[in-house]
C-alpha positions as CSV (number, residue, x, y, z in Angstrom):
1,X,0.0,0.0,0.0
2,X,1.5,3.5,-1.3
3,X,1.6,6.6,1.3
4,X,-1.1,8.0,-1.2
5,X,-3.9,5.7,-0.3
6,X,-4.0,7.3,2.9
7,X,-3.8,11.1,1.7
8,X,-6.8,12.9,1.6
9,X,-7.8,16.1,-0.8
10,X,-8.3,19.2,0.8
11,X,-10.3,22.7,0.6
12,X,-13.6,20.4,-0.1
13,X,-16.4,22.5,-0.9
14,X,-19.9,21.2,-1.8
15,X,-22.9,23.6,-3.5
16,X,-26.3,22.3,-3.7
17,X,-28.9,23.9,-5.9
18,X,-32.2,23.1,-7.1
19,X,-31.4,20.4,-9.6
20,X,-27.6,19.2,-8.7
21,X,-24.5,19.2,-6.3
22,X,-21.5,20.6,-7.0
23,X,-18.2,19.1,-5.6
24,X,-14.6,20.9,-5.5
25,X,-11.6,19.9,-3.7
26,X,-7.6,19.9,-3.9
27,X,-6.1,16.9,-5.2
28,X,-3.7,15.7,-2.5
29,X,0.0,16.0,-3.6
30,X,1.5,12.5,-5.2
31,X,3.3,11.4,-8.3
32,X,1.1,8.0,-7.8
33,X,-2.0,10.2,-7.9
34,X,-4.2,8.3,-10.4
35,X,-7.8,9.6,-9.9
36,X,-10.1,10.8,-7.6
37,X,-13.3,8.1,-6.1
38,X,-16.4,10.6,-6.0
39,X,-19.4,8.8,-3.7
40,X,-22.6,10.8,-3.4
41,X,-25.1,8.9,-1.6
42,X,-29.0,10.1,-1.1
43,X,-31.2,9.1,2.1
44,X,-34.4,9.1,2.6
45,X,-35.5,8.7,6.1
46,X,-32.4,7.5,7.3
47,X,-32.0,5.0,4.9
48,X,-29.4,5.2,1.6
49,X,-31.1,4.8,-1.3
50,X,-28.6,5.7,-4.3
51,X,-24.9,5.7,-4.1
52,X,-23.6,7.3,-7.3
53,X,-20.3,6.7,-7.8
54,X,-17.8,8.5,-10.5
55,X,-14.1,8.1,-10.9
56,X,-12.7,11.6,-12.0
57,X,-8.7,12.0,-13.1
58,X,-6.2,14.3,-11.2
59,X,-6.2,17.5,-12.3
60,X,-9.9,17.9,-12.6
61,X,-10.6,18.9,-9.2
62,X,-15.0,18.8,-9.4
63,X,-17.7,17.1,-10.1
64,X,-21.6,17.5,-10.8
65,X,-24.2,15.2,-10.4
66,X,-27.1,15.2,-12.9
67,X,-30.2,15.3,-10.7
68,X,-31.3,16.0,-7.3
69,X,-34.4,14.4,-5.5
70,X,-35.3,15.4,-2.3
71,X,-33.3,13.6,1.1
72,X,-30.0,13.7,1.9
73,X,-26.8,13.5,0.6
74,X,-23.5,12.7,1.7
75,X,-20.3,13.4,-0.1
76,X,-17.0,11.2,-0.3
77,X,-14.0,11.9,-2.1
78,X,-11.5,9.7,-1.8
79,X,-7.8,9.3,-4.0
80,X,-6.9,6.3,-5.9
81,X,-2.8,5.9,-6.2
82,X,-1.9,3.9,-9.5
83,X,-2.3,0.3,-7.5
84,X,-5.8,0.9,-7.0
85,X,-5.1,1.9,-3.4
């Protein structure tokens, strides 16, 4: 296991509107920096009903989901080193 798998991004911020989320962060700092693991998972009293999932590449820094129903969300962003770690 890489000393990436256990960095973490920083300066997340998360907008919601009326039809999305918006997700921005800091890509940790890493040569083995592959991509960024995006979870965004909706509730509905207390109980997840959707994960979406996205893998976005270093460097891009955000993310936007498509639709927004009412609950609530959670947000996870997680790096990925070049092992899959």
């Amino acid at each position: 296991m890489s000393a990436l798998s256990n960095a973490e991004v920083s300066n997340l911020t998360v907008n919601v509107n009326n039809s999305k989320i918006a997700i921005s962060w800091t890509d940790p700092v890493g040569d083995d920096l592959k991509e960024l693991a995006v979870t965004v998972t909706h509730e509905v009293e207390g109980q997840p009903v959707e994960d979406i999932y996205e893998k976005v590449n270093r460097g891009v820094q955000a993310y936007t989901t498509r639709r927004l129903l009412a609950g609530i969300y959670s947000v996870k962003v997680q790096a990925v080193d070049g092992s899959g770690n």
